[in-house]
KEKE-3310 file (N, C-alpha, C; in steps of 0.2 Angstrom, whole numbers, plus 5000, padded with zeros to 4 digits):
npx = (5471:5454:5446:5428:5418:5406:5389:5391:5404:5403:5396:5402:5417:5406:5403:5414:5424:5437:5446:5450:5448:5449:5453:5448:5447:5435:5427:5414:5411:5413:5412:5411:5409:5414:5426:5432:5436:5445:5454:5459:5464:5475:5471:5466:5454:5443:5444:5438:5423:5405:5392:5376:5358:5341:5327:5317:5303:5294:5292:5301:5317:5335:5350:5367:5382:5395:5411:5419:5423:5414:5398:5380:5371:5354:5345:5351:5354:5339:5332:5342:5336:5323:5312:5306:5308:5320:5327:5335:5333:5327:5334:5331:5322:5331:5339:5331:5328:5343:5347:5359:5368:5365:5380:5388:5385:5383:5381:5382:5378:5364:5349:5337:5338:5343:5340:5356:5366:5383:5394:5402:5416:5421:5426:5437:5448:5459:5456:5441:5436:5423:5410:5410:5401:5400:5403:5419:5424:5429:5430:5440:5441:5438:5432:5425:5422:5413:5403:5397:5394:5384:5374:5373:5371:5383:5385:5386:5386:5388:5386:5390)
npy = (5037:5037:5054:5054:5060:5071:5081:5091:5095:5099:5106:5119:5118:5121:5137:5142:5144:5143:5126:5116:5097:5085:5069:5057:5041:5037:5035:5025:5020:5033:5043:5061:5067:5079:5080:5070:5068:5080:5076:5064:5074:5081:5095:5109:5107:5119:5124:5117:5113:5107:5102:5105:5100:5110:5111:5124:5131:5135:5128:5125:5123:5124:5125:5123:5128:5124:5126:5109:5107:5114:5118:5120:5134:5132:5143:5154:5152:5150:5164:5171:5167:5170:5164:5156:5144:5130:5115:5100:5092:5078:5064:5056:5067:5077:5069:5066:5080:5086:5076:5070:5058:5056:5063:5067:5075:5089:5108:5114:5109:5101:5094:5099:5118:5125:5136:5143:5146:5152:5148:5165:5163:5157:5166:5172:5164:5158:5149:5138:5120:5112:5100:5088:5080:5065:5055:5055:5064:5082:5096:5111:5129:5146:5156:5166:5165:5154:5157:5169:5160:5151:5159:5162:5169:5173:5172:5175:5160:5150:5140:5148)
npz = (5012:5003:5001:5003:4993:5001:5004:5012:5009:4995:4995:5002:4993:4982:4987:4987:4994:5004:5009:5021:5021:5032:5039:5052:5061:5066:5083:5087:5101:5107:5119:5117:5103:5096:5103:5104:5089:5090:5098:5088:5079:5084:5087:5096:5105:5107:5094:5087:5080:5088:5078:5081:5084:5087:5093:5094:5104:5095:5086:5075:5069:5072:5068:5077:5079:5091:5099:5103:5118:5125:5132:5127:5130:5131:5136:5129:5116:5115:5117:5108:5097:5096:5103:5115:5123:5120:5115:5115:5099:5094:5089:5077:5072:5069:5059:5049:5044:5042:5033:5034:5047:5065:5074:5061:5056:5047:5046:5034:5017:5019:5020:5023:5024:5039:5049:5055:5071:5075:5088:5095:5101:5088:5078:5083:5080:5066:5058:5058:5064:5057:5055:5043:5036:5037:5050:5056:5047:5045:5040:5038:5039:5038:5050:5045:5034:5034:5043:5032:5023:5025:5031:5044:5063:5073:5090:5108:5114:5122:5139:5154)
capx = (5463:5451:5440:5421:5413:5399:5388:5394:5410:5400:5394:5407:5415:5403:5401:5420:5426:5446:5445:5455:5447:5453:5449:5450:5444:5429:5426:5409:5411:5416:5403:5410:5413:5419:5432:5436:5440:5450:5460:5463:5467:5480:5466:5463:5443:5440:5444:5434:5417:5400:5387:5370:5352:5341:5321:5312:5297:5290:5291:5306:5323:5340:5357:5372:5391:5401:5416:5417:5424:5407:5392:5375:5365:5348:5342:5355:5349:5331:5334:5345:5333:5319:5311:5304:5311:5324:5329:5341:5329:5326:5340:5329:5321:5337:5341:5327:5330:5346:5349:5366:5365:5371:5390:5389:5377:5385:5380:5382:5373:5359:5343:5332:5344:5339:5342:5361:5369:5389:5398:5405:5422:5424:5428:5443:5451:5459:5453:5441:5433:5417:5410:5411:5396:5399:5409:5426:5426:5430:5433:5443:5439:5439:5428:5419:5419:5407:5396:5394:5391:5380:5372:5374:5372:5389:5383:5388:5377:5389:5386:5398)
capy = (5036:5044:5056:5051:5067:5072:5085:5095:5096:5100:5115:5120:5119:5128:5143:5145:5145:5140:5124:5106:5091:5080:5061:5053:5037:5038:5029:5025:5023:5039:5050:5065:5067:5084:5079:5064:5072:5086:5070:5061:5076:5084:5100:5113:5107:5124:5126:5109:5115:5101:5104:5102:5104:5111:5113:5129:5129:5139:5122:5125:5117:5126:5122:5126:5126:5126:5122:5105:5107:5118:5117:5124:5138:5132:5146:5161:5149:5154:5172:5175:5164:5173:5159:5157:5139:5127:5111:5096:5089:5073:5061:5055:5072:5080:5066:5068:5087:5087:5071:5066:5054:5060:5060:5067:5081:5097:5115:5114:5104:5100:5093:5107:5121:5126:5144:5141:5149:5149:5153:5170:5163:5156:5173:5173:5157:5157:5143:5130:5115:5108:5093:5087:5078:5059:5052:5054:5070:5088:5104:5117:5134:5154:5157:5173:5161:5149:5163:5171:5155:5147:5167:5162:5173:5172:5175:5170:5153:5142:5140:5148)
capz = (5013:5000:5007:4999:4995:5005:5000:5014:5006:4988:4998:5004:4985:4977:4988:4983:5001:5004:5014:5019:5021:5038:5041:5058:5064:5071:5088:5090:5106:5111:5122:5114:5095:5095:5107:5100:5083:5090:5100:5083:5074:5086:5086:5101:5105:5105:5086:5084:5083:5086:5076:5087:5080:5094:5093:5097:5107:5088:5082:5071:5071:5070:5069:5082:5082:5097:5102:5106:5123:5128:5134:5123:5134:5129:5136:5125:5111:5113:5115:5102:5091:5096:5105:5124:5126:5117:5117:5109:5093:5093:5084:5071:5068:5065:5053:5043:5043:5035:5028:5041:5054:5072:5073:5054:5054:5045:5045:5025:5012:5022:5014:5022:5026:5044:5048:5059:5073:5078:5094:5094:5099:5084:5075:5086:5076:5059:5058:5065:5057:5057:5052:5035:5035:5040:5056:5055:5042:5047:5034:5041:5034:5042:5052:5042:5027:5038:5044:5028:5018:5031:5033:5053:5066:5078:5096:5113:5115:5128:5147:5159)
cpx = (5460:5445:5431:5418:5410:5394:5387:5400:5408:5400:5397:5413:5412:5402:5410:5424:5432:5444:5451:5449:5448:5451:5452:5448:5441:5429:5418:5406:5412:5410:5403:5412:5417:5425:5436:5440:5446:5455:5466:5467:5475:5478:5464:5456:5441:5440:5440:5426:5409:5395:5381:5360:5347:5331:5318:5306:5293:5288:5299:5314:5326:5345:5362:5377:5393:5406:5415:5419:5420:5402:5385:5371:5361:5346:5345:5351:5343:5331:5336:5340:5326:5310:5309:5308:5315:5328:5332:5333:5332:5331:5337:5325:5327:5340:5338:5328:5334:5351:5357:5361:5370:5376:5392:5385:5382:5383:5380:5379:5369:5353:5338:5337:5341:5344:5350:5363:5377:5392:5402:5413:5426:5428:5434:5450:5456:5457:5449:5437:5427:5414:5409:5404:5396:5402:5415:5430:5425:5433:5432:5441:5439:5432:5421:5419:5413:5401:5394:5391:5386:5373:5372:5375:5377:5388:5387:5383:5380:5389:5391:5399)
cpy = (5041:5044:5056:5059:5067:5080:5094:5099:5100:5107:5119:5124:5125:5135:5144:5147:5140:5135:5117:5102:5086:5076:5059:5048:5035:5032:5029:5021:5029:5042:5056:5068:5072:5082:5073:5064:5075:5080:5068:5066:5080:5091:5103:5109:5113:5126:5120:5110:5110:5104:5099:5104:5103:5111:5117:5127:5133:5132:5120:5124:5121:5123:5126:5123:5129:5124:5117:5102:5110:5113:5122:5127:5137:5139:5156:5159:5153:5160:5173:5174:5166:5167:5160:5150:5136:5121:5107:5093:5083:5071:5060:5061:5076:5077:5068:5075:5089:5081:5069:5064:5060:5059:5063:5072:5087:5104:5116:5108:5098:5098:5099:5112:5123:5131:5142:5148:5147:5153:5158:5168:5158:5161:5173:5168:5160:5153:5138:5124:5112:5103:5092:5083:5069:5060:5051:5060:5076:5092:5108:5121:5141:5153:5161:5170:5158:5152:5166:5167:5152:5155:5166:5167:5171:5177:5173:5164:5147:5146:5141:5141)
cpz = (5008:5001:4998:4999:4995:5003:5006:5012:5000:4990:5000:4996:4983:4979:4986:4988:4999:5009:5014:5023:5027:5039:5045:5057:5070:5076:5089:5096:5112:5112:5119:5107:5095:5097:5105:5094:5085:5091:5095:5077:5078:5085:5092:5099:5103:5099:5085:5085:5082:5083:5079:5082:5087:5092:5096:5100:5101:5083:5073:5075:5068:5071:5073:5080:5086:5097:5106:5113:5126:5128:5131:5130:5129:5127:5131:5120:5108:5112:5109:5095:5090:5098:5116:5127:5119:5121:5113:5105:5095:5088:5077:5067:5065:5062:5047:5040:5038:5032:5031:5046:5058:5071:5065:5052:5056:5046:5036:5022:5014:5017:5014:5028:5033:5046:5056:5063:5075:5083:5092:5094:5093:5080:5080:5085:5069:5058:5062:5059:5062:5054:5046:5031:5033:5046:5053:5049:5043:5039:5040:5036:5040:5043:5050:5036:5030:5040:5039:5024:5020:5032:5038:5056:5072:5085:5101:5114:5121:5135:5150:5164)
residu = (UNK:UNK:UNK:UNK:UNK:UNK:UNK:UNK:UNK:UNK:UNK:UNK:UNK:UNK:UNK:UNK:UNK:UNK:UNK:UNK:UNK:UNK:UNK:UNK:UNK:UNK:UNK:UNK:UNK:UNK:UNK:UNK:UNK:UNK:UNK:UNK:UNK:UNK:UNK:UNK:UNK:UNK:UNK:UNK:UNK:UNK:UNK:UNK:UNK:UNK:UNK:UNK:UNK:UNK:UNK:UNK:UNK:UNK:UNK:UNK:UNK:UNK:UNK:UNK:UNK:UNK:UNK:UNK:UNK:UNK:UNK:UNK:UNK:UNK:UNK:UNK:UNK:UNK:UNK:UNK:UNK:UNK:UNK:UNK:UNK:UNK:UNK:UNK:UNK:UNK:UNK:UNK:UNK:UNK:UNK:UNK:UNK:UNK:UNK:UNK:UNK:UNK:UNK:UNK:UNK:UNK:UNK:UNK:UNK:UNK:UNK:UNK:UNK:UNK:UNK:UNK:UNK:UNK:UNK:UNK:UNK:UNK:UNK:UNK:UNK:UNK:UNK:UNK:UNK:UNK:UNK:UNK:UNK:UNK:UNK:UNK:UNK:UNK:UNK:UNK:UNK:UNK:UNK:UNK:UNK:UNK:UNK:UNK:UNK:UNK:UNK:UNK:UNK:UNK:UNK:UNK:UNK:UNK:UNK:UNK)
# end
């Protein structure tokens, strides 16, 4: 299979970050894609991490990665984000935002780059992969590549 490059990947590339590339077959029946991925890749969830975009009650729109076996605390969100409330964005506003549909929407090469956070137990990986920026496309990479390249703040952000 050859992989189409997305301009997740380009971003990825150009910041001059080590990474691989991995394609599944995407179910788009499936309720949870992280988990779907990790399934067809043969990939701890916990290293598989979804990428969420969330809207502040400030009116601004951030990005999240968790582990796609979690669950997003709105409310760590807000705090960390400096925010009073927090909630999931709208499907079509987070298209427009950064130019992926749901199912497809990277942390990288974004059309309007929105300020990201990633769950702290990322940093506990050698690696974890996030999505590559369609259905069915994950880049692996270090975890302290992805928070630097990304500038992301690595907090605790999922519900016990």
């Amino acid at each position: 299979m050859s992989v189409r490059v997305t301009p997740a990947i380009r971003a990825v590339a150009a910041a001059a970050i080590r990474h691989r590339v991995l394609e599944y077959d995407y179910d788009p029946s499936a309720e949870a894609i992280g988990l779907q991925a990790a399934e067809a890749l043969g990939i701890d969830p916990a290293r598989v991490f979804k990428t969420l975009v969330v809207a502040l009650d400030t009116g601004e729109l951030v990005c999240v990665a968790i582990p796609s076996d979690a669950r997003l605390s709105l409310k760590a969100l807000a705090a960390a984000a400096g925010a009073k409330r927090a909630e999931m964005a709208q499907p079509a506003k987070a298209e427009r935002a950064t130019g992926y549909v749901v199912g497809g929407i990277s942390p990288f090469g974004q059309r309007r780059r929105l300020r990201t956070f990633i769950d702290e137990s990322a940093l506990g990986h050698a690696e974890i992969l996030l999505n590559g920026g369609r259905r069915g496309l994950q880049i692996g990479l270090a975890p302290d590549d992805a928070v630097a390249a990304l500038g992301a703040a690595a907090l605790p952000l999922t519900a016990a």
